[in-house]
Backbone as ProteinMPNN parsed JSONL, in Angstrom:
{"seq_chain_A": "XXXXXXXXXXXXXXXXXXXXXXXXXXXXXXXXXXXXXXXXXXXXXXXXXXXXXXXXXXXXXXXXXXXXXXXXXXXXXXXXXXXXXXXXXXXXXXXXXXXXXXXXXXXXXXXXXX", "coords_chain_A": {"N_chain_A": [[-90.787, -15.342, 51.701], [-89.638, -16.628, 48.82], [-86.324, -17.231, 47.592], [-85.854, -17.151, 45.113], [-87.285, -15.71, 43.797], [-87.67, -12.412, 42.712], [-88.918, -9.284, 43.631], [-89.552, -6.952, 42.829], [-89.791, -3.837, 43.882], [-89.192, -0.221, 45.144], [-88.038, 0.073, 47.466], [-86.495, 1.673, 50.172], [-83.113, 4.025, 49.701], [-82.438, 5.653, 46.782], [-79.798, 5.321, 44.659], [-78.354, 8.309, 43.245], [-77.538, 9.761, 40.026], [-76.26, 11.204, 37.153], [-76.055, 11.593, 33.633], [-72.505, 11.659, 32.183], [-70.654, 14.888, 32.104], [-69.643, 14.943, 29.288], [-71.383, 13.402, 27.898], [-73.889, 14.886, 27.728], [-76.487, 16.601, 26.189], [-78.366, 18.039, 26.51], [-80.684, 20.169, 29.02], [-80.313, 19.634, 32.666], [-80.428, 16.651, 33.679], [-81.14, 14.55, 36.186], [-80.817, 11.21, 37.362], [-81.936, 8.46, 39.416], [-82.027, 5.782, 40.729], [-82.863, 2.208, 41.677], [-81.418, -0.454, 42.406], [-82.403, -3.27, 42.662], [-81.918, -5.95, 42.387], [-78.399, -7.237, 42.153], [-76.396, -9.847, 40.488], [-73.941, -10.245, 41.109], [-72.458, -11.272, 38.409], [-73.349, -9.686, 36.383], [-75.728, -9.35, 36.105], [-78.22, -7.39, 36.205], [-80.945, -5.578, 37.654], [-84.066, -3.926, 38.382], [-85.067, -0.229, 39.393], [-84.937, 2.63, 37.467], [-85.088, 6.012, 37.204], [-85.568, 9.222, 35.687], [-85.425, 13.029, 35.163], [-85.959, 15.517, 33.408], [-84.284, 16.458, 29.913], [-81.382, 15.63, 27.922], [-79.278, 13.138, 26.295], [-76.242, 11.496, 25.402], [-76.154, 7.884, 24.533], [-74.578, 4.833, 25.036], [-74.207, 1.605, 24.279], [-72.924, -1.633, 25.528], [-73.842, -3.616, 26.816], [-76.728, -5.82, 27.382], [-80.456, -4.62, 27.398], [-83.412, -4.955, 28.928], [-85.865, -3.014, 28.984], [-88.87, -1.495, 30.574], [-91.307, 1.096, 30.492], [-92.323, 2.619, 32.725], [-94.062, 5.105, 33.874], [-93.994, 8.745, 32.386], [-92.919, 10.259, 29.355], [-90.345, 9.639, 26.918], [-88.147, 9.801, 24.299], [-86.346, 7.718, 22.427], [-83.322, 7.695, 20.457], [-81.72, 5.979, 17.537], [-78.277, 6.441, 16.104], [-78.261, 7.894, 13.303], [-80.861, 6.87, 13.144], [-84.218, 6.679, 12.829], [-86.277, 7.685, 15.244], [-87.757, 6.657, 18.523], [-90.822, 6.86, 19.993], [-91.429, 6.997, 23.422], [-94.003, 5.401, 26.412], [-95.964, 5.267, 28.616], [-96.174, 1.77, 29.577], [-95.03, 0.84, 27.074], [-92.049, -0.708, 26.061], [-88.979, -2.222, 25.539], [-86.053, -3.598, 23.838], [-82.384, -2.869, 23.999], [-79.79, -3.548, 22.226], [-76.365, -4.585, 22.716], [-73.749, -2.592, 21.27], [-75.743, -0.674, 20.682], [-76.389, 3.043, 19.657], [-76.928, 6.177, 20.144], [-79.273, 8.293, 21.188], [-80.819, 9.988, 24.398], [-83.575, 11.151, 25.514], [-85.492, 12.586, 27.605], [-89.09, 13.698, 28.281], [-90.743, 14.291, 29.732], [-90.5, 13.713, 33.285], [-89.414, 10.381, 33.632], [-90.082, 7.029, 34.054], [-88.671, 3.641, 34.56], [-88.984, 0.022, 34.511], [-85.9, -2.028, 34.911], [-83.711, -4.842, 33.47], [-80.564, -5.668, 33.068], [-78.076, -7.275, 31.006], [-74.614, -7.998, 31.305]], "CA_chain_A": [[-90.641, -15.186, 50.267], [-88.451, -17.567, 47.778], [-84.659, -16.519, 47.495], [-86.072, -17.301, 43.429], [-88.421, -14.619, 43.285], [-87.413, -10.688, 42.557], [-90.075, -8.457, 43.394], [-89.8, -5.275, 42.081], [-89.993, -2.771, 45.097], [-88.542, 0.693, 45.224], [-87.762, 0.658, 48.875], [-84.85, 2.16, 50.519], [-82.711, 5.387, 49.308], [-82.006, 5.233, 45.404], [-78.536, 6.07, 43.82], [-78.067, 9.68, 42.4], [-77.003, 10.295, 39.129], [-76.377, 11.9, 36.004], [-74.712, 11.774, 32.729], [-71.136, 12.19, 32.236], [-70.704, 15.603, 31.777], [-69.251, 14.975, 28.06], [-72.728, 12.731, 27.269], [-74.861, 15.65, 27.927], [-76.601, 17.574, 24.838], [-79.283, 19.153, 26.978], [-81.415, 20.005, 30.764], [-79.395, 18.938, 34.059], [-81.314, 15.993, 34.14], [-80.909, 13.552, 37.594], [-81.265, 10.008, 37.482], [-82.138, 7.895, 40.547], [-81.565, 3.894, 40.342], [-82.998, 1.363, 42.638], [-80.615, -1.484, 41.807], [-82.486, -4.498, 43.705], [-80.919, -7.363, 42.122], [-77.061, -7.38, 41.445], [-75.722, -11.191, 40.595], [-72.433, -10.706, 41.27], [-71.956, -11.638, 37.553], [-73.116, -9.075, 35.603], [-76.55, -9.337, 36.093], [-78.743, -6.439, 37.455], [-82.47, -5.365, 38.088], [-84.381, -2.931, 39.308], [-85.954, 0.617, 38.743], [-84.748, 3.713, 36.84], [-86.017, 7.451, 36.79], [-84.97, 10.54, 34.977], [-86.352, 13.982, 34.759], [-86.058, 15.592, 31.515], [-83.087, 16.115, 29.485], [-80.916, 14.316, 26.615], [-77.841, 12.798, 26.352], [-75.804, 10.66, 24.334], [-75.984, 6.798, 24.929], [-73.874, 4.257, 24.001], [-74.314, 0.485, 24.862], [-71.871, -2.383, 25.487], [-74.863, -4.511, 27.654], [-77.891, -5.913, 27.005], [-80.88, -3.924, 28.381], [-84.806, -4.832, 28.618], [-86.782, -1.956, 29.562], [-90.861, -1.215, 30.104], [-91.521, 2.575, 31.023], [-93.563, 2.839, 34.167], [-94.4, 6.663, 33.449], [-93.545, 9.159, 31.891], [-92.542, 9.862, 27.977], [-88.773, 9.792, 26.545], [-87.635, 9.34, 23.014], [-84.778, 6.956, 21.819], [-83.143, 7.634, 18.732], [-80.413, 5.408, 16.934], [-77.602, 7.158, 15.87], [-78.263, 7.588, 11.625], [-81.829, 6.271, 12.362], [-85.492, 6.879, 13.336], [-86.675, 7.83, 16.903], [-88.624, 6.057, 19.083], [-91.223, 7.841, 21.771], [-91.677, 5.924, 25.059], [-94.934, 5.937, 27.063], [-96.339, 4.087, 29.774], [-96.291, 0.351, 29.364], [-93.738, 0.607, 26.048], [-91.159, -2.279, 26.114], [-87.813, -2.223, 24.158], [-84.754, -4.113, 23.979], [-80.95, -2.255, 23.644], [-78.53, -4.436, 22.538], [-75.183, -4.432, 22.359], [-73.406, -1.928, 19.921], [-76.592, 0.369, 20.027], [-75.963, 4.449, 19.842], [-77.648, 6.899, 20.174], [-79.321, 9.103, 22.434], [-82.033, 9.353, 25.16], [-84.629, 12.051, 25.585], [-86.573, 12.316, 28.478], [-89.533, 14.757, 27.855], [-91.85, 14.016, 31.318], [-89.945, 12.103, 34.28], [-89.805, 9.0, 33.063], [-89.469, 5.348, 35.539], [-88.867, 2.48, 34.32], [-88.242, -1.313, 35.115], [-84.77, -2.599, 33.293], [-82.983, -5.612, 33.284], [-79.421, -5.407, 32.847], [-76.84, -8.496, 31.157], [-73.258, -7.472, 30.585]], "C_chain_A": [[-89.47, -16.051, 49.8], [-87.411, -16.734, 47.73], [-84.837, -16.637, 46.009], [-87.211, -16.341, 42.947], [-87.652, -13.095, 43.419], [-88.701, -10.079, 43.03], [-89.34, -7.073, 43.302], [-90.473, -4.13, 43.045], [-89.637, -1.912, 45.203], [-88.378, 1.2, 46.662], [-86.438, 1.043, 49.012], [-84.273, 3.211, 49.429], [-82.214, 4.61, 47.918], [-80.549, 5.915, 45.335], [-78.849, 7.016, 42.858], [-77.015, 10.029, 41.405], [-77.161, 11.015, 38.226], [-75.768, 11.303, 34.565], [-73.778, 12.492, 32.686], [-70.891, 13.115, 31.265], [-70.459, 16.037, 29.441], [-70.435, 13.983, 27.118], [-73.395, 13.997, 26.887], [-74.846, 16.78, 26.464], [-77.501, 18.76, 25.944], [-79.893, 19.141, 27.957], [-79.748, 19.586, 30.917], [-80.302, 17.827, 34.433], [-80.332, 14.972, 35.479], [-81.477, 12.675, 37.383], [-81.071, 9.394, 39.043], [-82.679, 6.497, 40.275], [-82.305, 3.225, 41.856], [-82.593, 0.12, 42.14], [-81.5, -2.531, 42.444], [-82.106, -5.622, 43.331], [-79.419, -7.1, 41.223], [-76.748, -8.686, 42.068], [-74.692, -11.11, 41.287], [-71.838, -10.515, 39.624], [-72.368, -11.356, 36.327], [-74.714, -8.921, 35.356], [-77.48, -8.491, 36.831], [-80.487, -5.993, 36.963], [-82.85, -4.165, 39.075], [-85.248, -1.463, 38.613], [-84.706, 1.876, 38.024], [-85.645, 5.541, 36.624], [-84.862, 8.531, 36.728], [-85.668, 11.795, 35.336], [-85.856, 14.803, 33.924], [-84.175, 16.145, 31.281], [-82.545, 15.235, 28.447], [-79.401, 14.37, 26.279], [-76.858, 11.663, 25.592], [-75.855, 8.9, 24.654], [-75.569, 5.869, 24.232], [-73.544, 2.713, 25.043], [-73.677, -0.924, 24.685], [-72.78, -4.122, 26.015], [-75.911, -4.758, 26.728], [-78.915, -5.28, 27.837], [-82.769, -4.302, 28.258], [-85.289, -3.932, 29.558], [-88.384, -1.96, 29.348], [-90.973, 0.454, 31.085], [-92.824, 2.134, 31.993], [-94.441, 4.117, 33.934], [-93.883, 7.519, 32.914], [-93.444, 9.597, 29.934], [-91.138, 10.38, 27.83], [-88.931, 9.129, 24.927], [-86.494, 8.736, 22.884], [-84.546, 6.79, 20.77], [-81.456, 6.745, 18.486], [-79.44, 6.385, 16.052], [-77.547, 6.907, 14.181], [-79.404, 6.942, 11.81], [-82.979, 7.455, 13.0], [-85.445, 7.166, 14.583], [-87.76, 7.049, 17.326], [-89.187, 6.561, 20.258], [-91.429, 6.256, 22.383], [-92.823, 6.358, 25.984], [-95.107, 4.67, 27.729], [-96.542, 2.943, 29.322], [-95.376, -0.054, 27.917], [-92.936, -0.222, 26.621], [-90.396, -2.038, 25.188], [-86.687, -2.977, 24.869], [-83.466, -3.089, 23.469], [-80.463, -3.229, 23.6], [-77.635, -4.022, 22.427], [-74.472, -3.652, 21.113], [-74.167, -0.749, 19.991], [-75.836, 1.832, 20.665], [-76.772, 5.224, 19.572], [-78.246, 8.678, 21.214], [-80.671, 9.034, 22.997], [-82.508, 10.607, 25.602], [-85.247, 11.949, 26.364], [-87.95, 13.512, 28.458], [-90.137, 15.381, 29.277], [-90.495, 13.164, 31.597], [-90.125, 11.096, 34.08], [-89.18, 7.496, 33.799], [-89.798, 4.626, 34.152], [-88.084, 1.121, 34.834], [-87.0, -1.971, 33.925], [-84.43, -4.073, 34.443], [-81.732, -5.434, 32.293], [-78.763, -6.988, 32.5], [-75.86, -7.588, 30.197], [-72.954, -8.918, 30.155]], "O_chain_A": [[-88.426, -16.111, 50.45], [-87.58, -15.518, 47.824], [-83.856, -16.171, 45.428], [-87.83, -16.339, 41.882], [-87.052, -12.866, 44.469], [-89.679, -10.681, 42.587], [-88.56, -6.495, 44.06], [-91.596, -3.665, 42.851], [-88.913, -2.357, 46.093], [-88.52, 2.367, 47.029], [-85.49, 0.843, 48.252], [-84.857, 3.299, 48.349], [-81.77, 3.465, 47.833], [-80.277, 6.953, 45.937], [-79.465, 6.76, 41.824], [-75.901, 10.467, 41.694], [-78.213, 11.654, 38.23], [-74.898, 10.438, 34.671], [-73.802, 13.686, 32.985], [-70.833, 12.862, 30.062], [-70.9, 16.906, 28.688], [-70.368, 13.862, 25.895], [-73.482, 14.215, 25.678], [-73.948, 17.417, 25.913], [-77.287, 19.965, 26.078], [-79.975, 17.968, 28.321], [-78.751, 19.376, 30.226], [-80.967, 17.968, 35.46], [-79.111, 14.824, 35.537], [-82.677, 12.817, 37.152], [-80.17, 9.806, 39.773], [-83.702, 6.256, 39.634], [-82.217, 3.794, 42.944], [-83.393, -0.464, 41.41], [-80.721, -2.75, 43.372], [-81.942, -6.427, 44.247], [-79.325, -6.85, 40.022], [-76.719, -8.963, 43.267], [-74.494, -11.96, 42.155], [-70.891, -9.746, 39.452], [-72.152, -12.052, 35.336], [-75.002, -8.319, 34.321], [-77.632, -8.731, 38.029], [-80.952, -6.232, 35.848], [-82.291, -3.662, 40.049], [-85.916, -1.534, 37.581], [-83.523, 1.689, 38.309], [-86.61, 5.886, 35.941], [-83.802, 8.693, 37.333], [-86.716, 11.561, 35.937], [-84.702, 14.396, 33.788], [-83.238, 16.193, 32.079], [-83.137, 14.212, 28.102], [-78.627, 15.305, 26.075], [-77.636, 10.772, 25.251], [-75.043, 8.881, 25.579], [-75.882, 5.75, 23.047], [-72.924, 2.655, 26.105], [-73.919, -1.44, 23.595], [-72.479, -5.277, 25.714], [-76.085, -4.209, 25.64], [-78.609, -5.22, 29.028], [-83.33, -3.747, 27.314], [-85.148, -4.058, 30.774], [-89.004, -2.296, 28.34], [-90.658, 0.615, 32.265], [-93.878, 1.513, 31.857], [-95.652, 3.932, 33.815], [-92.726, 7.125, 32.768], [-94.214, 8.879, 29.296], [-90.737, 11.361, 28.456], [-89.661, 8.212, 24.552], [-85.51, 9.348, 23.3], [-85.144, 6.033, 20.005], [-80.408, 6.904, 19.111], [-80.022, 7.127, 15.261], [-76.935, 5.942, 13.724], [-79.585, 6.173, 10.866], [-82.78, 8.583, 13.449], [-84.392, 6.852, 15.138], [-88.665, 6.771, 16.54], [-88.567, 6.748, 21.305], [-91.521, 5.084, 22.016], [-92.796, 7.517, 26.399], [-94.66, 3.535, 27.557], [-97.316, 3.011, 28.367], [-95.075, -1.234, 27.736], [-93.142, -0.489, 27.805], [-90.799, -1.679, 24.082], [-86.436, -3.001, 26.074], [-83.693, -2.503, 22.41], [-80.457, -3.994, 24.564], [-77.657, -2.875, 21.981], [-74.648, -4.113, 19.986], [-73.657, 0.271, 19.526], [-75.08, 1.916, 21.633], [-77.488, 4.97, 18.603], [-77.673, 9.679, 21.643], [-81.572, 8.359, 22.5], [-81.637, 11.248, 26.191], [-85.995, 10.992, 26.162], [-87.418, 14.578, 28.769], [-90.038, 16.515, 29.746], [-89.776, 12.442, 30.907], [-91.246, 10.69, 34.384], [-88.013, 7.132, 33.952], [-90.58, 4.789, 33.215], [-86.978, 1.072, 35.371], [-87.08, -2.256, 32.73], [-84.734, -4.277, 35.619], [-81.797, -5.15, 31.097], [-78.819, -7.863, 33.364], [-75.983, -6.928, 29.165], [-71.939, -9.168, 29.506]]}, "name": "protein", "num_of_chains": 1, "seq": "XXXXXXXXXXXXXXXXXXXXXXXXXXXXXXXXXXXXXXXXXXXXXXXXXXXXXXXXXXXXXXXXXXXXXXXXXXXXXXXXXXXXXXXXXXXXXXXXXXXXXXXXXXXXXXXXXX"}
């Protein structure tokens, strides 16, 4: 395989997290990360999954996401909400606030630039 190709694999043990206790509106939700591409330089890839829960989010990065499964809502802080279902696609940029809803376990593939 090319050292210029990513593939998108969820092998090997994921990183266990959460939100920081002072995010959290609601559930104990657990996130689990499969980072597979970190640049070095601020650049990262890979998978994401939640299971339900909602919590405050607040973004400094740029972020492209496509939900694998699942449904979650993302609402802007003073706006509209947005549900999330399989094959959905959104950009976060920089500045955005809000918060993040997971309703179903919800995967998805991001791309990360700080």
């Amino acid at each position: 395989m090319s050292d210029r190709i990513l593939v998108f694999d969820r092998a090997g043990e994921p990183e266990i997290g959460a939100p920081a206790p002072e995010r959290l509106i609601a559930g104990e939700p657990v996130h689990r990360t499969w980072n597979i591409e970190d640049d070095g330089r601020g650049l990262y890839a890979g998978f994401w999954e939640s299971t339900p829960g909602e919590w405050r989010i607040e973004y400094t990065e740029w972020e492209f996401c496509q939900i694998v499964s699942g449904r979650s809502v993302v609402t802007e802080e003073g706006g509209a909400e947005t549900a999330l279902t399989a094959g959905d696609a959104l950009v976060l940029r920089p500045g955005f606030k809000g918060t993040w809803r997971v309703i179903e376990t919800t995967l998805k593939h991001y791309v990360i630039k700080l």
